[in-house]
N, C-alpha and C positions, 0 to 999 in steps of 0.2 A: 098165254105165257108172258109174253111183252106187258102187257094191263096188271100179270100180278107183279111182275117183279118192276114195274110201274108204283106200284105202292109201296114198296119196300123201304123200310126209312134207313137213310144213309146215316154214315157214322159220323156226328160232329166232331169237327177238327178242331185242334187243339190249341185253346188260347194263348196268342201271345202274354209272354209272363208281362207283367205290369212294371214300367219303367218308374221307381219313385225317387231318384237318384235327381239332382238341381242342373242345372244346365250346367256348363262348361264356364261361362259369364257367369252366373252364380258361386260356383264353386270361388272362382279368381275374385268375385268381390269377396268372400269370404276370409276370405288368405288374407285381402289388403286389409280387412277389418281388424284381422285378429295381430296382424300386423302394427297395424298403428295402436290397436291398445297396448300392446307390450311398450312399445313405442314413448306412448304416453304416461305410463306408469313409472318407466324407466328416468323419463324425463322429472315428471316428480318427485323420483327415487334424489335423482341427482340435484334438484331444489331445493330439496330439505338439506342435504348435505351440507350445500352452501351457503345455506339461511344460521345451518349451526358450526360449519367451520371457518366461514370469513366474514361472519356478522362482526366479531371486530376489528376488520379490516374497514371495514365499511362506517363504525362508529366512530372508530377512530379518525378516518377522513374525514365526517362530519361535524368532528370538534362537539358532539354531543356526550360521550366517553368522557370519564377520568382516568389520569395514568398514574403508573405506578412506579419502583422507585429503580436508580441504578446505583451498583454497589462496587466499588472495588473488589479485589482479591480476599481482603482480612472483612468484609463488611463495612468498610466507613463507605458514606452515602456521596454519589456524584450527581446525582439530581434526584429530586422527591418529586411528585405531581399528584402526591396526595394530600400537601398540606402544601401553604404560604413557606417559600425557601426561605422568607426574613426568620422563621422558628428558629435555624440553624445557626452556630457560631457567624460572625462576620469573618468571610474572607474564605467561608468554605466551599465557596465553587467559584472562586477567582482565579485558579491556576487551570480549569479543566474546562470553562465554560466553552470555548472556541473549538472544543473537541466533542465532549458531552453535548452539548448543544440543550437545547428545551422542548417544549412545545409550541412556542411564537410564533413558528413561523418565518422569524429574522435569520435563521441558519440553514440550510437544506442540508449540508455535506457533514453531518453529525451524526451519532450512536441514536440519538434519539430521534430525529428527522429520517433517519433511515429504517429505525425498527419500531417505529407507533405500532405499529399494530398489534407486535408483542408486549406492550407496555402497557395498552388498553384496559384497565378494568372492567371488562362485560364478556358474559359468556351469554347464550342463544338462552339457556334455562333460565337464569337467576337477574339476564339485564344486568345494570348496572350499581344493582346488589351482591355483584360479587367479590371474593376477596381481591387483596390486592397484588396484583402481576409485579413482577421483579424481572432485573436482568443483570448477571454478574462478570465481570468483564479482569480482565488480567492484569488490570492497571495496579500497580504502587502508588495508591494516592502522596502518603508519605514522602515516598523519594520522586513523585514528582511538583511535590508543594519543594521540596528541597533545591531540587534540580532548579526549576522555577526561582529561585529566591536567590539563588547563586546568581544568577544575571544582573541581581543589581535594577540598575535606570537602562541598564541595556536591553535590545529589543532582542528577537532572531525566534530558533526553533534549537529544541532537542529530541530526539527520536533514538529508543532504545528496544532490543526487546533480546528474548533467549534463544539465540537461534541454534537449540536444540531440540526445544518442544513448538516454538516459532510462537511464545505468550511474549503480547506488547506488554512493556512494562513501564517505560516512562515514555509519554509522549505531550510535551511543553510544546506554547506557543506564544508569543508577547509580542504586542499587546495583547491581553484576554480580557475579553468582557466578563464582566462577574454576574451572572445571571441573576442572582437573587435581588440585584440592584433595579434592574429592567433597563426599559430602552429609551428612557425618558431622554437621554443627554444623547442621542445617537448621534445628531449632529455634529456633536464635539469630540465625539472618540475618534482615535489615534488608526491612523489605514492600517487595516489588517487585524483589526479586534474582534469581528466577527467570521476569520477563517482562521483553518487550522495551517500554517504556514510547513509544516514537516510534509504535506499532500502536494506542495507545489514548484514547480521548479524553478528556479535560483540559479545563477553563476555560479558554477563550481568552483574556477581558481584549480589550482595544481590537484586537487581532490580528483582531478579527472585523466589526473597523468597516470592511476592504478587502472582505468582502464586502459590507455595507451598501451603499458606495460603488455598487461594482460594481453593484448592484440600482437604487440611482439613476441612474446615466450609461444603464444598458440605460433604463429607463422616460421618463427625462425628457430625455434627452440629454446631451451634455458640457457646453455652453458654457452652458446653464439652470442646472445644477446647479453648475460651476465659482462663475456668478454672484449665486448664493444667500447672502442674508449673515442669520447669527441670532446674536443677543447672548446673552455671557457675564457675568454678576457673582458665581460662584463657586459658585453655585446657582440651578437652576432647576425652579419648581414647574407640573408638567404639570396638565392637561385632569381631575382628578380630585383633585386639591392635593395630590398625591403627591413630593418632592424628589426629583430627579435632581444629586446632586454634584459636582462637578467637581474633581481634584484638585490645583489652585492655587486657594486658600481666597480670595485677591482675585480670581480669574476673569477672562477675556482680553479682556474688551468687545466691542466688532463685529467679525465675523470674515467672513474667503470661504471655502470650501471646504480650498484650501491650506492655510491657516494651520492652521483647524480641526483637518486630518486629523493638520498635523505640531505641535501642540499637544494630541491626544489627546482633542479636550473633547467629554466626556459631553453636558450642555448643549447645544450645536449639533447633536450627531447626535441626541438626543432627540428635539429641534425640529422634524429633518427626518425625524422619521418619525409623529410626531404631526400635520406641516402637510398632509399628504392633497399634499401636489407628488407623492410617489412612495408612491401604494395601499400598504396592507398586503398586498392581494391579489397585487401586483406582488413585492412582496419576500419571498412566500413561492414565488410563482413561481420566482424567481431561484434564491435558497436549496434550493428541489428540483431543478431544474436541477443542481443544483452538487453535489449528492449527499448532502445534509443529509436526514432523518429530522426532519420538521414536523409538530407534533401527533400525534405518534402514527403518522404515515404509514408507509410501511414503504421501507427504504430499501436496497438491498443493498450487503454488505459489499465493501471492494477485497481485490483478491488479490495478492500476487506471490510468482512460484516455491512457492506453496502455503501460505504464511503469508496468516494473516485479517487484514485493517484494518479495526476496526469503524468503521462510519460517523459522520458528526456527527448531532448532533440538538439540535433547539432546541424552543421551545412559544414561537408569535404568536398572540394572539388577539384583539386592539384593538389599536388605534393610540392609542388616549387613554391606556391601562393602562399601569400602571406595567412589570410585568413582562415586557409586551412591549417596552419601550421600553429596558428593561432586558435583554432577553436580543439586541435587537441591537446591542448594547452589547460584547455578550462576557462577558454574566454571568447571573445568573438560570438557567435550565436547559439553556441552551446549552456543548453541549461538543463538540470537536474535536480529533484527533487532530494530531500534530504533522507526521506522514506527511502528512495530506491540506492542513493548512496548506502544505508543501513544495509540493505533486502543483498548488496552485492557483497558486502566486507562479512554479509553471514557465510555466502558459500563458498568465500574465501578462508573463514575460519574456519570451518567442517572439513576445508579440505578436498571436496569433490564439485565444485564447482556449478552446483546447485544449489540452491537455498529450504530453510523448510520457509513456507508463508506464512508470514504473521495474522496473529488474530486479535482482538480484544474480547469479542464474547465469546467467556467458559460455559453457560447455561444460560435456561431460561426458566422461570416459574410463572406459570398462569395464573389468576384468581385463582383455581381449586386447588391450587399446590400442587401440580403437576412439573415433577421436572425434567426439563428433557436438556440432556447435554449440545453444544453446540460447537463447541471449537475444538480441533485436533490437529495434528502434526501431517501436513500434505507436501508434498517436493513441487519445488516449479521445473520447468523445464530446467535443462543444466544451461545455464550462461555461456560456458566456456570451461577448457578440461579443468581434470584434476592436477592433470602435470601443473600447469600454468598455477592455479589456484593455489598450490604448496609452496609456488617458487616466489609469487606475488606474499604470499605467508612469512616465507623465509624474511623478506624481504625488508616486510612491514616490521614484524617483530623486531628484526635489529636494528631498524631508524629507532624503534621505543625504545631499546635497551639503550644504545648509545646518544642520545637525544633527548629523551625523556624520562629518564629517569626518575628525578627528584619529582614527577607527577604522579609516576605510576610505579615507584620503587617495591610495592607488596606484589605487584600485577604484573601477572605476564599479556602484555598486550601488544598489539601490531597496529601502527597509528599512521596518518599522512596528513599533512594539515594541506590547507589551500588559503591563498588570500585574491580575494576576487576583486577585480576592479568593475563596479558598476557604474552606468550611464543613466539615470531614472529620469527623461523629459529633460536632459540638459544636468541635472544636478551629480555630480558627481563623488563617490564615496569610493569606502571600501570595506567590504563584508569579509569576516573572520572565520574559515570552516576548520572540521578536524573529523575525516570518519575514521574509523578502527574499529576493534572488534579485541576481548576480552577470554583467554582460552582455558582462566583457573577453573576447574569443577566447581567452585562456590558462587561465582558471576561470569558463564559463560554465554556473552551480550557481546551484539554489534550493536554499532550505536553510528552517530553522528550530530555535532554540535555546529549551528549556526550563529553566530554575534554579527548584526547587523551596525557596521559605521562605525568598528572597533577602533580604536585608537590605541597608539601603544602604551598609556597607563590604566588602559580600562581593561576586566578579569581576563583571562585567557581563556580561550576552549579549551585548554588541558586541565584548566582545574577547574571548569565546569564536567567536563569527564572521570575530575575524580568523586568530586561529590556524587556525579554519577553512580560510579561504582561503588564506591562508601554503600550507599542506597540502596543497593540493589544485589549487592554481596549477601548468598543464606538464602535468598528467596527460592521456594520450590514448588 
């Protein structure tokens, strides 16, 4: 029985099922493969992209590209770079060249230095078969060949724009180099022919006593400061027997606020910054606010369409000191740009103590006639209140009414002039300013007018700000 069931065939057991699955290492390099193709495709994805949306960025910095043209507001042309500028009338990019700029090379801080790459005629399909790229900017060529020509032999800047939509509309600067001329006499041109002088900062002169103001009405309120009275006798010696001057040598005697700002006197605002009514501390507050560079502080630059506006900067450091008393004065080490004297008399016009930012480019057109809009109406930070801004408003407007009249007798405008004494390496002048701001609905424009080494029978900035306005009255 053992022997038969000795033969008996057992039951084969049951094969393991067959593992056809990759290792664990297999599977993980697989992953990483499939990984990096995505990877790699994606990367290609994103090459061609760039190959066809900053190929001419890239032509253009190569100086292999042609460019294309820039246009005013109405269509008259501010530079061409499709044909020889000599094709053009003579004199027709002699008011704008230091602003427009070219392609030379000789400018950086220009419309056209700053936006190549939108001016480029080349798109990725067509090369440099394509049509011709445009860029249309907010300027009044017109009222600034006007503005411009009102100066005379005189030198300086003018800087205009609406500060309701925030379009630049005239922006002069003299000397201009005339681009269509070239650079052959560079040698011999006049300092300052190849920048745009409205970008840089300058001695303000009494121009700088609307921010003082302003620092007082925020700190001590309107109707305190309105009622604040300090005497004039044509000189006054501060807290360290240091003279503060006044430029009417018999001096104004007891003053309020009004009178003061629309008599310009050194003396009063000395006073009120020596009297401790409104801190030092408070008026560097203010002043950084506002976007001024205080001791050293660091302050950052404005932009617009890619052009730099260096900041103001001034140095307070007592209130007793001469030279703080003197740099809120608009002298001493305090300087300002002519742009941001504009940028401030805008959000004093509005009223709320912001500004909208200026711009020049309205659009842009590509070779394929593509247009894409570019400039609109953005708020900067607020400066400083609204209260202050109305009362600085008030203020302004009736130095213009009572004062200025016969300049601006159609206009309702709010004006402060400054005369600055500058120091240039020893030589010594005196530059002529006037900001204000324009509040009819047909030119409602800030502005500010610079005459470099004015003399008293050479034009005035009031009636370079009327031709201004003349100019610029209607535009929409």
């Amino acid at each position: 029985m053992a022997a038969q069931n000795s033969k008996e065939k057992l039951p084969r057991p049951n094969a393991p099922e067959l593992d056809v699955s990759a290792p664990c290492s297999m599977r993980r390099a697989g992953k990483w493969t499939a990984l990096l193709l995505v990877a790699f495709i994606a990367a290609l994805i994103y090459l061609a992209y760039t190959l066809i949306t900053e190929s001419p960025y890239y032509m253009a910095k190569s100086g292999a590209a042609t460019y294309g043209i820039v246009y005013d507001r109405t269509g008259d042309v501010l530079f061409d770079g499709s044909q020889p500028l000599t094709n053009y009338p003579a004199g027709q990019f002699a008011d704008v060249g230091n602003l427009i700029g070219d392609t030379s090379g000789q400018m950086s801080n220009t419309i056209v230095a700053r936006n190549l790459t939108d001016l480029a005629n080349y798109t990725f399909t067509y090369g440099n078969s394509a049509g011709t790229a445009s860029l249309e900017t907010t300027l009044s060529h017109s009222a600034n060949r006007a503005v411009y020509n009102a100066f005379g032999e005189k030198n300086g800047a003018a800087v205009a724009y609406n500060w309701k939509t925030g379009e630049m509309l005239v922006c002069v600067s003299k000397p201009c180099v005339d681009i269509a001329q070239g650079y052959a006499n560079l040698e011999t041109m006049l300092p300052g022919s190849l920048l745009c002088k409205a970008f840089f900062p300058t001695v303000p002169g009494s121009t700088q006593k609307v921010s003082t103001l302003l620092a007082a009405y925020q700190y001590a309120g309107v109707d305190r400061v309105n009622a604040l009275e300090f005497s004039c006798s044509g000189k006054w010696i501060n807290a360290e027997g240091a003279a503060i001057n006044c430029h009417q040598a018999s001096g104004h005697g007891t003053q309020l606020l009004p009178e003061a700002f629309a008599n310009s006197c050194n003396p009063y605002f000395a006073q009120l910054v020596q009297s401790g009514i409104v801190p030092l501390s408070s008026i560097i507050e203010s002043y950084t606010r506002m976007g001024y560079s205080v001791n050293g502080n660091k302050a950052e630059p404005l932009t617009m369409d890619g052009i730099t506006i260096q900041p103001a900067s001034t140095a307070l450091s007592d209130a007793n000191n001469f030279e703080t008393q003197w740099g809120a004065l608009g002298q001493g080490k305090t300087l300002v740009s002519p742009f941001q004297l504009m940028l401030w008399q805008g959000a004093i016009a509005n009223g709320t103590g912001s500004a909208v930012m200026p711009y020049l480019l309205k659009s842009k057109t590509s070779p394929l006639k593509e247009v894409t809009p570019i400039g609109k109406a953005v708020m900067t930070e607020q400066f400083f209140t609204a209260e202050a801004a109305k009362a600085v408003q008030d203020v302004m407007t009736q130095n213009s009414t009572n004062h200025y009249y016969v300049s601006f007798d159609v206009y309702h405008c709010g004006v402060k002039s400054g005369t600055a004494q500058v120091n240039d390496n020893g030589r010594e002048y005196e530059n002529s300013l006037l900001a204000g701001f324009c509040l009819d609905d047909q030119a409602p424009v800030a502005f500010c007018i610079l005459i470099e080494e004015r003399q008293s029978w050479d034009i005035s900035t009031a009636q370079i700000a009327r031709t201004l306005l003349d100019n610029v009255s209607g535009l929409s």
